[in-house]
N, C-alpha and C positions, 0 to 999 in steps of 0.2 A: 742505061740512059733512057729515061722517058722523052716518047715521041710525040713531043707536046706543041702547039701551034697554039697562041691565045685564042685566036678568032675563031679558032675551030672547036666546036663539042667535045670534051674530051673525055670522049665514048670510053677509049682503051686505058683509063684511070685504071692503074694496077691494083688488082684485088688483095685484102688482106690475111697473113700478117707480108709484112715490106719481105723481099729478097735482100736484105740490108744485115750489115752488120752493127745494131746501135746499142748494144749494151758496153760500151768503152769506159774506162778509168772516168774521165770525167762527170759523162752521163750516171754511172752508177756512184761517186762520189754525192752528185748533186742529189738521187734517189734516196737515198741515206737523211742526208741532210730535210729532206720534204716531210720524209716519211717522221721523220722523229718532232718537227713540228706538229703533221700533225696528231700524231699519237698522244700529245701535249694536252692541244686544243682539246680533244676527241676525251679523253680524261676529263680535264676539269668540267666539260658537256654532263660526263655522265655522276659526277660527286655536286652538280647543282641539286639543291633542297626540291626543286620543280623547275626539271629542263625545258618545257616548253614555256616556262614566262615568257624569254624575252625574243621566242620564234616570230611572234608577227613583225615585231621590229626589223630582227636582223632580215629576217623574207623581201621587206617590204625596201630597205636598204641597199638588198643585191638586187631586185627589180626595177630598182630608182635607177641604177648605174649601168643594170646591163639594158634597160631603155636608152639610156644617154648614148650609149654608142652606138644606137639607131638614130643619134639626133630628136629626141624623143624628152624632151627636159621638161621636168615640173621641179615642184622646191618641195623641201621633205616638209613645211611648215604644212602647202596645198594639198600635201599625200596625207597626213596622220589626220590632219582636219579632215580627206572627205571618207576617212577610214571610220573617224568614230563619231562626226557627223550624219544625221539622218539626210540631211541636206543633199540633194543628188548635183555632184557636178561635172559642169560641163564640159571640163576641162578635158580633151580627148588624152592628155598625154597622162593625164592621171589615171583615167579609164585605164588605158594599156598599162600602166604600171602595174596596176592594182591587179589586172587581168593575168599579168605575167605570177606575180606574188601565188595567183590561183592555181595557176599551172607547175609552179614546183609543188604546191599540196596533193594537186592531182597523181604526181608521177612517185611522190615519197609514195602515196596511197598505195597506188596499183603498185608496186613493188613489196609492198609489205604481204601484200594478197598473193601476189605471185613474181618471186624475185629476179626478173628476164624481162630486159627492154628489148622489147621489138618495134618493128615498122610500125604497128598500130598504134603504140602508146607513145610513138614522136608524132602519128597525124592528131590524136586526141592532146597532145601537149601545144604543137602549133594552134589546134582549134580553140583552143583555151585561150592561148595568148592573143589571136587574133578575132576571137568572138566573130568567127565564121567557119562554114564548113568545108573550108579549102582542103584540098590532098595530096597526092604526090603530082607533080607537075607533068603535065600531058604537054602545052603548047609549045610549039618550038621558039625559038629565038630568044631565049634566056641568056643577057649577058652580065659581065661585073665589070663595071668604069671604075675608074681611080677617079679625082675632084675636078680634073681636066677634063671629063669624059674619053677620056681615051680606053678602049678595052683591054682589062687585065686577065680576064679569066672568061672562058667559056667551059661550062661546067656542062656535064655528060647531059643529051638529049632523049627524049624517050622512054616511057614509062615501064616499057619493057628494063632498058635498059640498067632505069633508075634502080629497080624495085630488083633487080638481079646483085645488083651493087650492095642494098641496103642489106639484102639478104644475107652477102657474104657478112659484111660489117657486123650484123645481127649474130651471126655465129662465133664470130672474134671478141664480141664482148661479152658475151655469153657463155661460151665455152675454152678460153684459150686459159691456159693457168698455167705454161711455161714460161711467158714473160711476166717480171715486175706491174704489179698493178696502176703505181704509176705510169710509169714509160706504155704500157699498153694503153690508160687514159688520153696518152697526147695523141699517140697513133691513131686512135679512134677519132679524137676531135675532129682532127687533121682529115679525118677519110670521111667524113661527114659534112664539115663546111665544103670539102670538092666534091662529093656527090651533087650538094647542094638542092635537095629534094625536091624544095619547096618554092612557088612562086616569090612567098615573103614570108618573112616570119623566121628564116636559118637560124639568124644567129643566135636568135633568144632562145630558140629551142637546141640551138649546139648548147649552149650556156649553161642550159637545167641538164642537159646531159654527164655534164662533168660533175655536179652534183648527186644525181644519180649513181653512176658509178662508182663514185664515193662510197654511198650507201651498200650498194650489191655488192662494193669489196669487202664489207665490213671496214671501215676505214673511216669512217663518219657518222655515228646515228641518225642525227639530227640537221640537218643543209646550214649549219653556222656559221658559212664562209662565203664571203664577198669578193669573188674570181674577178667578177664585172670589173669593182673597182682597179683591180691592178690592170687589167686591157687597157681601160681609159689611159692611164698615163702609161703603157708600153704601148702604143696602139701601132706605130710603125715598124718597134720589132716584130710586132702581131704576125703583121701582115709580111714581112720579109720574111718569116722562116716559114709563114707558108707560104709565100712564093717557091724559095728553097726548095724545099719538096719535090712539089712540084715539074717546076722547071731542070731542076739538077739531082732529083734524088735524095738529097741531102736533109736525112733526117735531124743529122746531132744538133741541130738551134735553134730547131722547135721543140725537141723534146725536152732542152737544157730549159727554156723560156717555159713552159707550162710545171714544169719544174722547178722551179724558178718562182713561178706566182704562187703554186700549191704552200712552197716553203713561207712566203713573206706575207702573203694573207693569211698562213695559221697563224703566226706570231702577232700581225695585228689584229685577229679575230680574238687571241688569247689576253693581249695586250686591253682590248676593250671592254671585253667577256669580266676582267678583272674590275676595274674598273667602276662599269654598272653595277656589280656584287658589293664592291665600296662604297659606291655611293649608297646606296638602297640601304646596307647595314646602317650607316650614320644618317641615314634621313631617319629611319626607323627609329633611331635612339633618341633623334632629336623631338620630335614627335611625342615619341612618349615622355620625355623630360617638358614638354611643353605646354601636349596637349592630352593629358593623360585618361582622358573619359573618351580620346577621339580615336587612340592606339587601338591597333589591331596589326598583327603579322600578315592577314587576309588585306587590310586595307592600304597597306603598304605594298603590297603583289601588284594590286590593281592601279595603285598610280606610277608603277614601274612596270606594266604590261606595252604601254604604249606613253609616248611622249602627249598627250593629248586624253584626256578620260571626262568621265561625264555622269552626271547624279543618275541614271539607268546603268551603268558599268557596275556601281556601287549598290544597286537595287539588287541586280542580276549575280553578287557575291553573297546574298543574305547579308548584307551588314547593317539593314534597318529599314524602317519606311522610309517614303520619298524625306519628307519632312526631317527625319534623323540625319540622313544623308547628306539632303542637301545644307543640313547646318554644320556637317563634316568638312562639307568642302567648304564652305565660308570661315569657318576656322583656319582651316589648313592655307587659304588664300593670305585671310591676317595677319598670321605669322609669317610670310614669307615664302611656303613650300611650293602652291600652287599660284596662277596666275589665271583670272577669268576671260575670254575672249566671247565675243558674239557672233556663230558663224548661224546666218539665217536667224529662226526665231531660236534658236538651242544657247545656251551656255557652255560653253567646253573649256576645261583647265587644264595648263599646259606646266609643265615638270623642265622648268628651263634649263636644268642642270642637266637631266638625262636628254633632252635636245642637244645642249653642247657635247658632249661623248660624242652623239652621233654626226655630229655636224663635224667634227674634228677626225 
């Protein structure tokens, strides 16, 4: 039993892996079930014609939702506008969106280079997301209120402390290959948001974690999965089984819950993944039944890179001078495919259909 006091530091957070026993019939039934979603997803990932199309999107999608559960709301219309807009805006919540979007590039990055999360590349991932030079947390008096303000958690004090902690965790994810790469992914979350490192900034940086380690297990190429969005609607199982933990040891309802989301966002990653690949084939075809001097498989990529493109998107693919281009998009508007909006002095068209996917 952990000797746990909310209001107190909790310094003696048991270091990993758990003295537990969590690999049980159900847990390992649910492990089963994740893993083969995402084996699914992670497949049809790697038979796309050009698997990094539709990465800014889905990035900027899991960035949208794991903001939201900071309370952190913008609208995907303000995100992809100030994404392919020159226009700088103001909007802080879209800043931070967009900032977080940066910070899963950063961490795929540094992984590819060298395939081992450590302490440094979670303070370079919160630096990223919070466009400041924050680090592991020195001042004392770090609490976690629930909506009452009443304190729920007091997370371990002391940078000594912290950084003993992290180190251990840094080891577990790194080198432990006796447990399940899932069931070790939740473990680790788990031992991360109660470390709690960071003044601000945990969650989105526990968040790109579980993406990562995705990657370092080989279990995901490319971060095509929107974790975010399933927290937002489990958000108080979220928080119950790490309480669990916690307070009683009790791993099995965190592990079942992250397991749990790993399984039903690959299916709706796989689910929308399809989807976009449909639509795009039949835009495509339409297109060229319609507008047959305007076709290109290059210029069909680019107004399915992003819900929002722009006569320099089309510049920057070789598909013509400004003038060729820009009477591409004026076609393509005519007929139906695009829609022109005025953000600032720019022109940006918008692909209402691949919006709707995403909006759904």
């Amino acid at each position: 039993m952990n000797s746990f006091d909310k209001s107190k530091p909790f310094n003696n957070l048991p270091l990993l892996p758990p003295k537990t026993e969590f690999e049980t019939k159900e847990i390992l039934t649910k492990t089963i079930k994740a893993s083969r979603a995402l084996a699914q997803l992670n497949g049809a990932i790697r038979n796309l014609p050009n698997p990094s199309l539709f990465l800014d999107t889905l990035h900027l999608q899991e960035a949208k939702a794991s903001s939201e559960i900071e309370n952190i709301i913008t609208t995907n219309d303000d995100l992809y506008r100030a994404v392919v807009a020159d226009k700088k805006f103001d909007n802080p919540a879209t800043k931070e969106v967009i900032s977080y979007k940066e910070a899963i590039w950063l961490g795929f990055r540094s992984l590819e280079k060298k395939p081992f999360i450590t302490t440094n590349l979670c303070v370079e991932i919160v630096q990223c997301i919070k466009q400041n030079t924050t680090g592991i947390r020195t001042t004392p008096g770090t609490t976690l209120s629930n909506t009452k303000g009443e304190i729920i958690y007091t997370p371990p004090s002391g940078e000594e402390v912290i950084r003993e902690k992290m180190t251990n965790l840094e080891t577990f994810l790194n080198d432990n290959d006796t447990i399940d790469p899932l069931i070790k992914m939740a473990i680790s979350h788990y031992q991360f948001e109660a470390i709690h490192p960071f003044s601000d900034g945990n969650g989105g940086t526990g968040r790109i974690l579980l993406l990562l380690q995705l990657k370092l297990e080989k279990l995901l190429e490319i971060p095509a999965l929107f974790l975010s969005e399933y927290i937002i609607k489990h958000k108080d199982q979220y928080y119950k089984g790490l309480r669990a933990v916690t307070e009683r040891n009790d791993w099995s309802e965190f592990i079942i819950y992250i397991l749990d989301m790993v399984e039903k966002t690959a299916i709706k990653g796989l689910d929308r993944l399809e989807s976009i690949i449909q639509l795009m084939e039949t835009t495509g075809q339409d297109i060229k039944e319609k507008l047959p001097k305007v076709y290109s498989k290059d210029l069909v990529e680019v107004i399915f890179k992003l819900p929002y493109t722009k006569r320099q998107n089309l510049i920057d693919a070789d598909l013509g001078t400004p003038k060729t281009v820009g009477g591409y998009l004026i076609a393509l508007e005519e007929k139906g495919f695009l829609k022109s909006v005025r953000v600032g002095k720019e022109k940006l068209y918008l692909n209402q259909k691949l919006m709707n996917i995403l909006e759904n």
